[in-house]
N, C-alpha and C positions, 0 to 999 in steps of 0.2 A: 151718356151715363158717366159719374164721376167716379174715379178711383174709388174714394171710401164705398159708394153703393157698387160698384164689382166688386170689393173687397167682401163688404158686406152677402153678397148674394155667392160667393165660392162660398163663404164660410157655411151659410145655409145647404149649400148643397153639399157641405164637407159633413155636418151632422145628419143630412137628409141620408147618408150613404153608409154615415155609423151606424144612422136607427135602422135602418134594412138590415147591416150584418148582423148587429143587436138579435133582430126581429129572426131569423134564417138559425142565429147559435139558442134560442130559443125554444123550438121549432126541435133545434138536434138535441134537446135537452129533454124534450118532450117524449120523444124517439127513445133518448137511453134508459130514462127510468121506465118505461114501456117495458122496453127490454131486459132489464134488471127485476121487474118485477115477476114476467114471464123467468126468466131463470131460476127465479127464488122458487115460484109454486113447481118448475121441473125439476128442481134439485139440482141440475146441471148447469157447467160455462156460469157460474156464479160469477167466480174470481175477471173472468174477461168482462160480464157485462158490469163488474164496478171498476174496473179499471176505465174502460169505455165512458162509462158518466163519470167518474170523476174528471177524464180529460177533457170533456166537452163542458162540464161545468168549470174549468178553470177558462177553457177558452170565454165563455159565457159570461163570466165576470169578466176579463182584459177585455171585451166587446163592449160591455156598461160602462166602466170605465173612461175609454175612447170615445164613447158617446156621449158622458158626460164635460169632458175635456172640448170636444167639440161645439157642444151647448153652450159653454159656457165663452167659449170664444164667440162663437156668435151673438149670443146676447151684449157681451161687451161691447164689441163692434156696432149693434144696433142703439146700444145708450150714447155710443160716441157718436153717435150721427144724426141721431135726436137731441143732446146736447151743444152740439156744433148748429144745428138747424135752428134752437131756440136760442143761443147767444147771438148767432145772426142777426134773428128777430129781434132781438131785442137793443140789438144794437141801431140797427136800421130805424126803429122807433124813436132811441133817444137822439140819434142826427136829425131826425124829424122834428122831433121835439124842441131839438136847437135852434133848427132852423126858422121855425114859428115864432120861438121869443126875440128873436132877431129880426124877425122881421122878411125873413126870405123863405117863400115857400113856392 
């Protein structure tokens, strides 16, 4: 395995571990408006349950965020190593290539 494909495959598991937290503040977001909503039809604990989802929908965003920071390192990483793959190629080709009009193959 070469550096840049370890590099490449943390990175992947670096966003595989955002989208999970992502996926979990989601989940608890789901939960608070739940909750907020149940307060509102009892009249009571209003004020705690929008305190409550507003903290978890700020977590919920800085989770996206990070997920998307993440994403986009990975993709990066996976263009540089398909660009590096196809200059190879393409290099290897045109010493080929030279080597033919010359006469050595």
């Amino acid at each position: 395995m070469t550096t840049t494909t370890h590099n490449t495959d943390t990175l992947k598991a670096t966003y595989l571990e955002a989208l999970a937290i992502k996926e979990a503040w989601d989940h608890r977001v789901t939960r608070a408006t739940a909750q907020y909503r149940g307060a509102l039809a009892a009249g009571q604990g209003i004020q705690e349950a929008q305190n409550n989802l507003n903290a978890v929908t700020i977590q919920q965003a800085e989770a996206v965020g990070y997920m998307g920071t993440a994403l986009d390192a990975w993709l990066d990483a996976v263009d540089t190593v398909r660009h590096r793959t196809a200059t190879l190629a393409l290099n290897a080709q045109n010493t080929r290539t030279r080597l033919h009009a010359h006469g050595r193959h």
